[in-house]
C-alpha positions as semicolon CSV with decimal commas, in nm:
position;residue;x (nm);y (nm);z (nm)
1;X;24,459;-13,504;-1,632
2;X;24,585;-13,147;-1,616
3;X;24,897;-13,106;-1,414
4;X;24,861;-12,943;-1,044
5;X;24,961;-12,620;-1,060
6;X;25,284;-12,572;-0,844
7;X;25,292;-12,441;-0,473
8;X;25,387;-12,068;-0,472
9;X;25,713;-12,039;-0,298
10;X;25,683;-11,851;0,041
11;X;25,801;-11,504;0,016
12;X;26,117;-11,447;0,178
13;X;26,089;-11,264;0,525
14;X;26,252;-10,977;0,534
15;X;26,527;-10,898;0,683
16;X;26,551;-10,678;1,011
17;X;26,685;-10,344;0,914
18;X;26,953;-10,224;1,126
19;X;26,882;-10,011;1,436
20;X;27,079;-9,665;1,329
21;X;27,329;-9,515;1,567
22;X;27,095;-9,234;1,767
23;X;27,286;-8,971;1,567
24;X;27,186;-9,055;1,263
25;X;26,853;-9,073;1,374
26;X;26,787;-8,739;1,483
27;X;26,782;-8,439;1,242
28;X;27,088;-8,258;1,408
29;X;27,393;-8,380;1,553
30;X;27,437;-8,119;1,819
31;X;27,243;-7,807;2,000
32;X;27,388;-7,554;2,139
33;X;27,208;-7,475;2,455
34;X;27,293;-7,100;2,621
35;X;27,393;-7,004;2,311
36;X;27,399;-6,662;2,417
37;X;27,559;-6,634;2,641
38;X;27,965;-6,571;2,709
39;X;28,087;-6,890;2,676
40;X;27,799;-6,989;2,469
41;X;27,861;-6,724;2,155
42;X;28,217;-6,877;2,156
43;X;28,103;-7,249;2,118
44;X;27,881;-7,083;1,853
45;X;28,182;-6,933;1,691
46;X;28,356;-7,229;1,717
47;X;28,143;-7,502;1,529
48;X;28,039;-7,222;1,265
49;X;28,416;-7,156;1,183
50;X;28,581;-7,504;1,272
51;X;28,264;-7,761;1,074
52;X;28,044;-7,490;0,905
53;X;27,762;-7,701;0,716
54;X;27,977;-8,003;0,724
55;X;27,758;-8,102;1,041
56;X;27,417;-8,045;1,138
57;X;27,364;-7,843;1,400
58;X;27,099;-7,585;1,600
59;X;27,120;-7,320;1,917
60;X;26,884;-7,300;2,153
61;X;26,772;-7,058;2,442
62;X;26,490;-6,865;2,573
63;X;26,525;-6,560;2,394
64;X;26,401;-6,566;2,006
65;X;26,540;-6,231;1,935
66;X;26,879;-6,294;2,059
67;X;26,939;-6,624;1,909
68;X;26,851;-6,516;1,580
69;X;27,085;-6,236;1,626
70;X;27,369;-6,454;1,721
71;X;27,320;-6,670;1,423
72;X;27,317;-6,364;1,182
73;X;27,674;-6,268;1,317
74;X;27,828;-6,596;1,276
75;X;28,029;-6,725;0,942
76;X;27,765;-7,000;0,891
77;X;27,424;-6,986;1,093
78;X;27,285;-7,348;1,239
79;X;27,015;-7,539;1,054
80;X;26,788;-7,474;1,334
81;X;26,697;-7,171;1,597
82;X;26,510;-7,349;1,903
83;X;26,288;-7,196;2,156
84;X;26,324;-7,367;2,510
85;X;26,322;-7,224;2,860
86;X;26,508;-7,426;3,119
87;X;26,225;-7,447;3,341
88;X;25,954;-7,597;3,058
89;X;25,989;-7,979;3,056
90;X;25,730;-7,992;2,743
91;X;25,997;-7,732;2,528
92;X;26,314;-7,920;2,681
93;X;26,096;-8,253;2,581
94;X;26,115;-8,157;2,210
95;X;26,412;-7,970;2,189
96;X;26,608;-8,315;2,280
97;X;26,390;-8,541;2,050
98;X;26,538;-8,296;1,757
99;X;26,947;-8,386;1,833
100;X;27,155;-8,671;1,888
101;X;27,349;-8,454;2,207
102;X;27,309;-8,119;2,391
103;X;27,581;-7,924;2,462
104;X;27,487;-7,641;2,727
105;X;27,673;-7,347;2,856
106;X;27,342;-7,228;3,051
107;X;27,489;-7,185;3,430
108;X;27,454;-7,154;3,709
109;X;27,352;-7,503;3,676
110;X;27,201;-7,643;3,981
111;X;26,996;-7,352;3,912
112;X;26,885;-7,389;3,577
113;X;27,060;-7,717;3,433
114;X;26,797;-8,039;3,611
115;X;26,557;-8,034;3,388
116;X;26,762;-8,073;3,095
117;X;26,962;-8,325;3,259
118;X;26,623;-8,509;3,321
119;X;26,524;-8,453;3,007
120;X;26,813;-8,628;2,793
121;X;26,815;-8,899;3,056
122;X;26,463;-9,001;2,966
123;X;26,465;-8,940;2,564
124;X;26,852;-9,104;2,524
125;X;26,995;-8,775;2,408
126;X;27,346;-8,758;2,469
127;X;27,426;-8,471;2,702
128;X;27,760;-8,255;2,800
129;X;27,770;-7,951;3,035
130;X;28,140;-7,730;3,140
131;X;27,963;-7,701;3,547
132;X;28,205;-7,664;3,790
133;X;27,920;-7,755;4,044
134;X;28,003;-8,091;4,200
135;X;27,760;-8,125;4,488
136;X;27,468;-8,094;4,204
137;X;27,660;-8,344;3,951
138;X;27,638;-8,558;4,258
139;X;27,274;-8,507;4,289
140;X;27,258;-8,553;3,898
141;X;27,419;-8,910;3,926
142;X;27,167;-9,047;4,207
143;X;26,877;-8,906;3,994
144;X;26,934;-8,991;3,697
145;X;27,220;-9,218;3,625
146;X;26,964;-9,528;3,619
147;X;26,730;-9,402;3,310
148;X;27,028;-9,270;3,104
149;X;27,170;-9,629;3,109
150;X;26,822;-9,748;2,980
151;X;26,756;-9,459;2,732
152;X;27,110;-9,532;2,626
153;X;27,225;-9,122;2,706
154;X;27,563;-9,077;2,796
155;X;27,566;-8,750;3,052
156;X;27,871;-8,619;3,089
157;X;27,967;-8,315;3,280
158;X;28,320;-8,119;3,383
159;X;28,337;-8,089;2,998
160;X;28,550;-7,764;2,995
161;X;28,841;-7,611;3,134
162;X;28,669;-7,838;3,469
163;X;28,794;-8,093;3,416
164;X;28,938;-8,173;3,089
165;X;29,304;-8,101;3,100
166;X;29,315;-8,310;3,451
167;X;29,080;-8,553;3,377
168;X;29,282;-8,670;3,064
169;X;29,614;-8,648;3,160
170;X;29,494;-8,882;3,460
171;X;29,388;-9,096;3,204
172;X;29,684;-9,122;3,012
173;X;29,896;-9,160;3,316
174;X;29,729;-9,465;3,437
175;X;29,668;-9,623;3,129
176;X;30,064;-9,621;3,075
177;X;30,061;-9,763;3,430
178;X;29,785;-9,987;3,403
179;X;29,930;-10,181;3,109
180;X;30,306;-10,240;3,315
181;X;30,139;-10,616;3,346
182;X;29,821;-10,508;3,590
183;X;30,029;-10,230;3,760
184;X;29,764;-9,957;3,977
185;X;29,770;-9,635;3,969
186;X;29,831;-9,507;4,350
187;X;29,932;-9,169;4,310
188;X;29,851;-8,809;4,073
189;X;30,047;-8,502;4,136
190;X;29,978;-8,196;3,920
191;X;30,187;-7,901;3,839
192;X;29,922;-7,676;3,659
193;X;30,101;-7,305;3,487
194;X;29,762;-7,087;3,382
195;X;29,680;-6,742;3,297
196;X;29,300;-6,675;3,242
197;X;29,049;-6,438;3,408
198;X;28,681;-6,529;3,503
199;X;28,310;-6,427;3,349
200;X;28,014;-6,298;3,500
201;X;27,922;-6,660;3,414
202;X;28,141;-6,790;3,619
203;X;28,143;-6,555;3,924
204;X;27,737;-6,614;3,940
205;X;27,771;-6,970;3,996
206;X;28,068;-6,932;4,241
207;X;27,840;-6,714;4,439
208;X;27,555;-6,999;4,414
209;X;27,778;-7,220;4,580
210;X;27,946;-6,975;4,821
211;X;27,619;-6,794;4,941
212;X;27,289;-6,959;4,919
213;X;27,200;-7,103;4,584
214;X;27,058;-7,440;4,586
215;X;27,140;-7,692;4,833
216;X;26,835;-7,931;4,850
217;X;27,021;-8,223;4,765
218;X;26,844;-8,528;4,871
219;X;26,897;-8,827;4,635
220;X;27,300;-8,791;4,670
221;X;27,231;-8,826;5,079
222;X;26,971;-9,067;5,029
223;X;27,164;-9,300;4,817
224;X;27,395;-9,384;5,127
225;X;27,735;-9,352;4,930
226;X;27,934;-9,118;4,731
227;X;27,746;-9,105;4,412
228;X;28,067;-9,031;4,194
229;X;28,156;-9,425;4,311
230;X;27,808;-9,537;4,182
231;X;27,830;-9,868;3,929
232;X;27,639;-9,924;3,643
233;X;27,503;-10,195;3,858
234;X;27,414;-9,932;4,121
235;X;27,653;-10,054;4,364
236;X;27,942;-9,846;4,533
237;X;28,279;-9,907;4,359
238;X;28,595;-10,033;4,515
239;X;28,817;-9,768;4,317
240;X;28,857;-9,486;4,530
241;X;29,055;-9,148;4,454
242;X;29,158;-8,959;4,785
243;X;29,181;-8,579;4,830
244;X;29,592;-8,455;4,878
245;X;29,531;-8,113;4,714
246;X;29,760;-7,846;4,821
247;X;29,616;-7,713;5,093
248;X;29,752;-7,367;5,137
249;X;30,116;-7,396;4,921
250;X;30,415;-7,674;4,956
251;X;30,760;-7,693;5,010
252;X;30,844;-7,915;4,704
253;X;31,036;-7,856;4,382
254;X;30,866;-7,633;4,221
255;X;30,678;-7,457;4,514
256;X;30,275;-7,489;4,432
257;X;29,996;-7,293;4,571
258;X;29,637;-7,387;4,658
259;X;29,443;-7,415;4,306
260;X;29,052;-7,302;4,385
261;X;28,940;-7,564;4,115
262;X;29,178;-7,850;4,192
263;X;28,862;-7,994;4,420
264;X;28,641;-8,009;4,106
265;X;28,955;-8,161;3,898
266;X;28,961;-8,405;4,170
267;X;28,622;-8,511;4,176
268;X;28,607;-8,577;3,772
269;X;28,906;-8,792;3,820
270;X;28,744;-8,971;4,134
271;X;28,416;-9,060;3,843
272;X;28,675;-9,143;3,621
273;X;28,858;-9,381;3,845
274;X;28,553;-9,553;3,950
275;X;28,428;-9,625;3,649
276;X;28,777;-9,704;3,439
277;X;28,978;-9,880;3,763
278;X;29,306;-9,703;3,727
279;X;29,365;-9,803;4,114
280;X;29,190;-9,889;4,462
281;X;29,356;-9,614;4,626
282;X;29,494;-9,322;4,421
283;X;29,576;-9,018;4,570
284;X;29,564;-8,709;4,413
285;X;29,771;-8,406;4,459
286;X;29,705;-8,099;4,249
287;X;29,841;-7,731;4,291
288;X;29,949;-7,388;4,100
289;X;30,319;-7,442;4,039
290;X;30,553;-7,131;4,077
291;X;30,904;-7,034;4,049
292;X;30,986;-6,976;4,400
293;X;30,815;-7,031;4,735
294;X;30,756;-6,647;4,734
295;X;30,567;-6,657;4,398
296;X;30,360;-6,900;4,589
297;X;30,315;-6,728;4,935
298;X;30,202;-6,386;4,746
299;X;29,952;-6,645;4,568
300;X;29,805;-6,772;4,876
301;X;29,758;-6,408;5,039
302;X;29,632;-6,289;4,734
303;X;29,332;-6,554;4,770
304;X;29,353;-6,496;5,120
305;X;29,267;-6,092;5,076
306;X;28,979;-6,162;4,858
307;X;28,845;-6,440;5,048
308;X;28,810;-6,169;5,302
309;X;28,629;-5,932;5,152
310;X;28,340;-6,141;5,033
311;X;28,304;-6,270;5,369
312;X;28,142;-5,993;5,450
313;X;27,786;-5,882;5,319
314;X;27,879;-5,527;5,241
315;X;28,258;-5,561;5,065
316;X;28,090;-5,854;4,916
317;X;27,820;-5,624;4,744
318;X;28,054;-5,375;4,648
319;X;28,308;-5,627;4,519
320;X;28,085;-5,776;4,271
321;X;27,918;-5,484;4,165
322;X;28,221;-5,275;4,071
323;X;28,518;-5,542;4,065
324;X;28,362;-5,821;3,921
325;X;28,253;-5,902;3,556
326;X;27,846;-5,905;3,506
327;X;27,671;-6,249;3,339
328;X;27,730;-6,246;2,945
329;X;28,066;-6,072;3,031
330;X;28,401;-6,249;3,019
331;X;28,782;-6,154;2,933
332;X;28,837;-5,946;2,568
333;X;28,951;-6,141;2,302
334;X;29,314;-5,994;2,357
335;X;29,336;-6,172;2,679
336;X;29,191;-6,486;2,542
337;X;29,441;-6,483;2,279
338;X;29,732;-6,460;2,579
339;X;29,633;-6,701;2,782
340;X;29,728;-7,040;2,822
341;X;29,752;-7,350;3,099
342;X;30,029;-7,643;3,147
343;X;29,929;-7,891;3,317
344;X;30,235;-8,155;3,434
345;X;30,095;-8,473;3,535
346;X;30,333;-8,702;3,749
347;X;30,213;-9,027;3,860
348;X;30,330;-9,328;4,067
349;X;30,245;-9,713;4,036
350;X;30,198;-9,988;4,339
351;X;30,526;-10,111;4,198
352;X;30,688;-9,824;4,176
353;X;30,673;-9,729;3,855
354;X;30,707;-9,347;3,765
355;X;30,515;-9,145;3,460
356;X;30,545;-8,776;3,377
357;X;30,297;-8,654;3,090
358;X;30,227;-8,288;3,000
359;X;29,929;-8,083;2,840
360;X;29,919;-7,753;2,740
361;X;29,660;-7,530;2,577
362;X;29,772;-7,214;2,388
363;X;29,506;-6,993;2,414
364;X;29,262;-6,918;2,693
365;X;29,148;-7,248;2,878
366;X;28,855;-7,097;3,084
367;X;28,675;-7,003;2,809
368;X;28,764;-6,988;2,430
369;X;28,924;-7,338;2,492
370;X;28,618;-7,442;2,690
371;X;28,410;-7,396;2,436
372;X;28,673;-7,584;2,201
373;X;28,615;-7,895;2,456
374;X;28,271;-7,866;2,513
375;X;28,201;-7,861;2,124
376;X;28,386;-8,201;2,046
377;X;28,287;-8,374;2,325
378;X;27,918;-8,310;2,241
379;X;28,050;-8,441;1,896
380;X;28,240;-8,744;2,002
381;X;27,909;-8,879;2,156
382;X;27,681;-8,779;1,884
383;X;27,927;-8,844;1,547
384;X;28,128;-9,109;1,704
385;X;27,871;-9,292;1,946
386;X;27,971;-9,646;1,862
387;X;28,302;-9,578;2,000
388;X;28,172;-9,492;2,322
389;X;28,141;-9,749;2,604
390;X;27,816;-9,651;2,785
């Protein structure tokens, strides 16, 4: 009889392949958004001269024309122009499927930054921003926090100058203090030593917020707590940060001087607390330190003079049309190159241990810098993206 001819042996299943990291799947690793822009050009400048073609990378804005000049003028152009208004949700839609993160410089943002922010929440785009606009990051939180924990997008904003230096010395502080055997963190002051000058940029979005600009924000009210405290499980946290900012100036050693951005610093480190638990109840103190309590009291009434005249409609109009930088303008590139901010962290345990740390940034912080921070943390999420918890 002839022999039975043997079984075939099943064929192997194959394996799974591995799911790649979200910045390897997308054809660039970074977009610029308001690339043209004052703050923008110099994030431009920055990846073209710091990574070149090392990384990929694209700019994006409204304006063809400009964008492709922009790219002409830098040492290496971006693999990719892209064409996206921030009020077009189908444009914004496709602009984030191309990139692993956004990085956008396009303020005033509560007036033209939601949509974006919506955007990357629902495609898992990674997302950074350098807003200075808390009351809409709040709003941004209770919107979208939910999907970019399910699209796996890490949004991060407060990526410049606000709040960078303060966030991370905070950081640094109370993870010294945190690993004294469980120790919390219960108190932040901060000594900060600047000199920097503001853009049109800037000066538009502080008007936003000072006179008028938009306010309808519902889902932060509606969620029934702070939304900086919110959880991943949606819940309000127990870690609290409390508000002791230098009011007007101090007495202390050195004498420090109301700081018009220490409420913003305070508010990153308040997100940060809640979500890292440095300490249930950590004040934070933060002020401009000077010499004497002169330097300090010519400070204040300094502030106090201008507050004054943009009280008022008419010195308002008159200061910011013949004072004031205009959007797309910012401080020359001889300032940039003098400026520079210390920032002196001192912090205090619940059992009574005592931490000093200090940062310092030798150029420009408000801008040049800025972009500096706003590039790599774009690039941490995208290059590095397993590191990051979400």
């Amino acid at each position: 009889k002839p022999k039975p001819k043997p079984k075939p042996k099943p064929k192997p299943k194959p394996k799974p392949k591995p799911k790649p990291e979200k910045g390897k799947m997308a054809p660039l690793q970074i977009v610029l958004y308001g690339a043209t822009g004052f703050t923008g050009s110099l994030a431009a400048k920055y990846i073209a001269e710091t990574y070149g073609d090392s990384i990929r990378w694209g700019i994006a804005g409204r304006n063809q024309a400009k964008l492709e000049k922009l790219a002409a003028s830098l040492k290496v152009a971006p693999a990719e122009i892209l064409i996206a208004d921030s009020g077009d949700d189908d444009a914004l839609a496709v602009m984030c499927a191309r990139t692993a993160a956004v990085a956008t410089t396009a303020g005033p943002f509560a007036r033209y930054g939601s949509k974006l922010v919506a955007a990357c929440a629902a495609s898992g785009t990674h997302y950074c921003d350098i807003t200075g606009e808390v009351d809409w990051l709040r709003e941004m939180v209770a919107l979208h926090d939910d999907a970019a924990r399910a699209s796996g997008a890490n949004i991060v904003s407060l990526c410049g100058h606000d709040s960078v230096p303060w966030d991370i010395t905070t950081h640094m502080l109370a993870k010294k203090i945190n690993g004294n055997g469980g120790e919390e963190l219960v108190r932040v002051d901060m000594y900060d030593k600047m000199l920097s000058a503001p853009s049109g940029g800037t000066i538009e979005t502080a008007w936003d917020i000072m006179f008028g600009g938009v306010r309808d924000f519902t889902a932060s009210r509606a969620l029934g707590f702070d939304p900086l405290l919110k959880q991943p499980s949606g819940e309000k946290g127990q870690m609290n940060t409390v508000n002791r900012n230098v009011k007007v100036m101090d007495f202390g050693s050195p004498s420090r001087a109301f700081f018009v951005m220490s409420g913003v610093n305070l508010s990153a480190v308040k997100r940060s607390n809640a979500i890292n638990g440095y300490g249930r109840r950590v004040e934070y103190c933060e002020g401009v330190a000077n010499k004497t309590i002169l330097h300090s009291a010519a400070q204040v009434l300094g502030l106090a003079i201008f507050g004054l005249l943009v009280a008022f409609p008419p010195t308002r109009w008159i200061v910011k049309r013949f004072f004031l930088p205009k959007p797309g303008e910012g401080p020359s590139e001889e300032f940039m190159d003098r400026g520079f901010l210390e920032v002196v962290g001192k912090a205090v345990g619940s059992r009574g241990s005592k931490v000093e740390a200090c940062i310092r940034f030798p150029v420009d912080p408000g801008y040049k810098d800025t972009a500096r921070m706003l590039v790599e943390s774009a690039l941490a999420l995208s290059v590095d993206s397993a590191k990051v918890r979400p």
